[in-house]
N, C-alpha and C positions, 0 to 999 in steps of 0.2 A: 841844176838842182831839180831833181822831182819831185811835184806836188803831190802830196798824199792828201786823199780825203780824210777828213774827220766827223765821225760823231760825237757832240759833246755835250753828256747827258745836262749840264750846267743851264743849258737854254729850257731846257723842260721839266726843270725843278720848283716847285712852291715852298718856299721856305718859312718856314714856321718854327714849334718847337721838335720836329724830325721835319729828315728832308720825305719829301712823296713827288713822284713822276707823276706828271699831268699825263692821265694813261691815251687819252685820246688825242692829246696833241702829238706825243710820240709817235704812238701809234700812224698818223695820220703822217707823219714827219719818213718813218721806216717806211711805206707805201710807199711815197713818193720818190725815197732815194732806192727802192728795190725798183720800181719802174724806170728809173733814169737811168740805170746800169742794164736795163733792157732785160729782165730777169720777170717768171713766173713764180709764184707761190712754191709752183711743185719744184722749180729748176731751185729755187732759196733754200727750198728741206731737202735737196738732196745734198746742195753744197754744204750745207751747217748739222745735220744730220736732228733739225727738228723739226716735227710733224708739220707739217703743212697746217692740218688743223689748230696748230697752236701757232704759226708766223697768222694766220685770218685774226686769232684773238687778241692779240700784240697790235694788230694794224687797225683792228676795232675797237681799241680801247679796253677792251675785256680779259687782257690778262696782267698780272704782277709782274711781270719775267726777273727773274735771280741775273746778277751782273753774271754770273758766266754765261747765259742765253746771250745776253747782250753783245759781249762777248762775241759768241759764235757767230751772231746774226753779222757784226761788223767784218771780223773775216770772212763771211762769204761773199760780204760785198766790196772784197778788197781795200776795208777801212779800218782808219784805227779810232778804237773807244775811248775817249778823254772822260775823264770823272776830275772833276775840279771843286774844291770846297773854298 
C-alpha cells in the first residue's frame, strides 16, 4: 500500500459560528511541508502555477486562499487536500 500525504484543513480550523483558517498556523504549516518535499517558493509557483508572491502570503499568514489555491498548493506537493466537517 502507498502512503499518500495528507493536508487536512480540519487541524487549522477555529470553529465558531463559520469555520475560518488560522491563517498563520497554516500558513506556517505549508512552509514547513513545502520545505520537507525540498522545494523553493519559486519551484511551488511554477508547479501550481501561483505567484510566488502569493505562496510568501499564504505561508505568512497574509492571505485568505479559495479551496482551489489549496487545492493547487496540495498538488504540487504531491498531496492530497482533506476538508472534514
Amino acid at each position: 500500500m502507498i502512503k499518500q500525504d495528507v493536508i487536512s484543513l480540519s487541524e487549522h480550523v477555529e470553529q465558531s459560528k463559520s469555520f475560518e483558517i488560522d491563517k498563520e498556523k497554516f500558513g506556517a504549516f505549508v512552509a514547513q511541508l513545502r520545505k520537507e518535499k525540498g522545494l523553493t517558493q519559486k519551484e511551488l509557483a511554477e508547479k501550481t502555477g501561483i505567484d510566488q508572491s502569493d505562496i510568501s502570503k499564504i505561508e505568512t499568514g497574509n492571505a485568505n486562499p479559495a479551496l482551489s489555491t489549496l487545492k493547487r498548493l496540495a498538488d504540487g506537493m504531491d498531496m492530497i487536500l482533506r476538508l472534514e466537517f
